[in-house]
Each structure stands twice: as structure tokens, then as C-alpha cells.
C-alpha angles and dihedrals in degrees: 000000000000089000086043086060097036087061088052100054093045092047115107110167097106103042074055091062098046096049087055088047092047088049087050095057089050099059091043086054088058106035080055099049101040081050090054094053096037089048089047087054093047092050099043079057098054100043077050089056095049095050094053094049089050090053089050091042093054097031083062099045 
């Protein structure tokens, strides 16, 4: 029983396997977050650019 134990406590495969999982959600997390910011940019440029047009469109009529 106490070599039984002994494997187990030497046994890091899956400490292995959570670290890798725990690396994973990081990088999701950022990935997320750096996809929210970079999404709100693109949208304030394009409602920027709407509105622009709209301006030249009704400056012109």
C-alpha cells in the first residue's frame, strides 16, 4: 500500500494536465478580452465613418 502511495505522489501527469489547462484559460481570457477592445474600436470607426458620409451626403443634397 505504501508504494502504491508513493506512485501516486510522484506521479505528475496530471498536474501536468491542469497547468496546461490553466495556461489555456489564460490565453482565452486574453484573447477575449484583447477581441472586446479591439471590436468596440472597430465599431466607434465605423459609426465615425457613417456619420461622415451622412454629413457629405446631406451637405451635397
Amino acid at each position: 500500500m505504501t508504494k502504491l502511495f508513493a506512485r501516486f505522489i510522484k506521479d505528475e501527469s496530471g498536474a501536468t494536465a491542469i497547468e496546461y489547462g490553466l495556461i489555456a484559460a489564460l490565453i482565452s481570457v486574453a484573447l477575449i478580452t484583447g477581441a472586446s477592445t479591439l471590436g468596440g474600436a472597430l465599431n466607434n470607426t465605423f459609426v465615425n465613418v457613417g456619420a461622415k458620409m451622412g454629413q457629405g451626403v446631406t451637405a451635397s443634397q
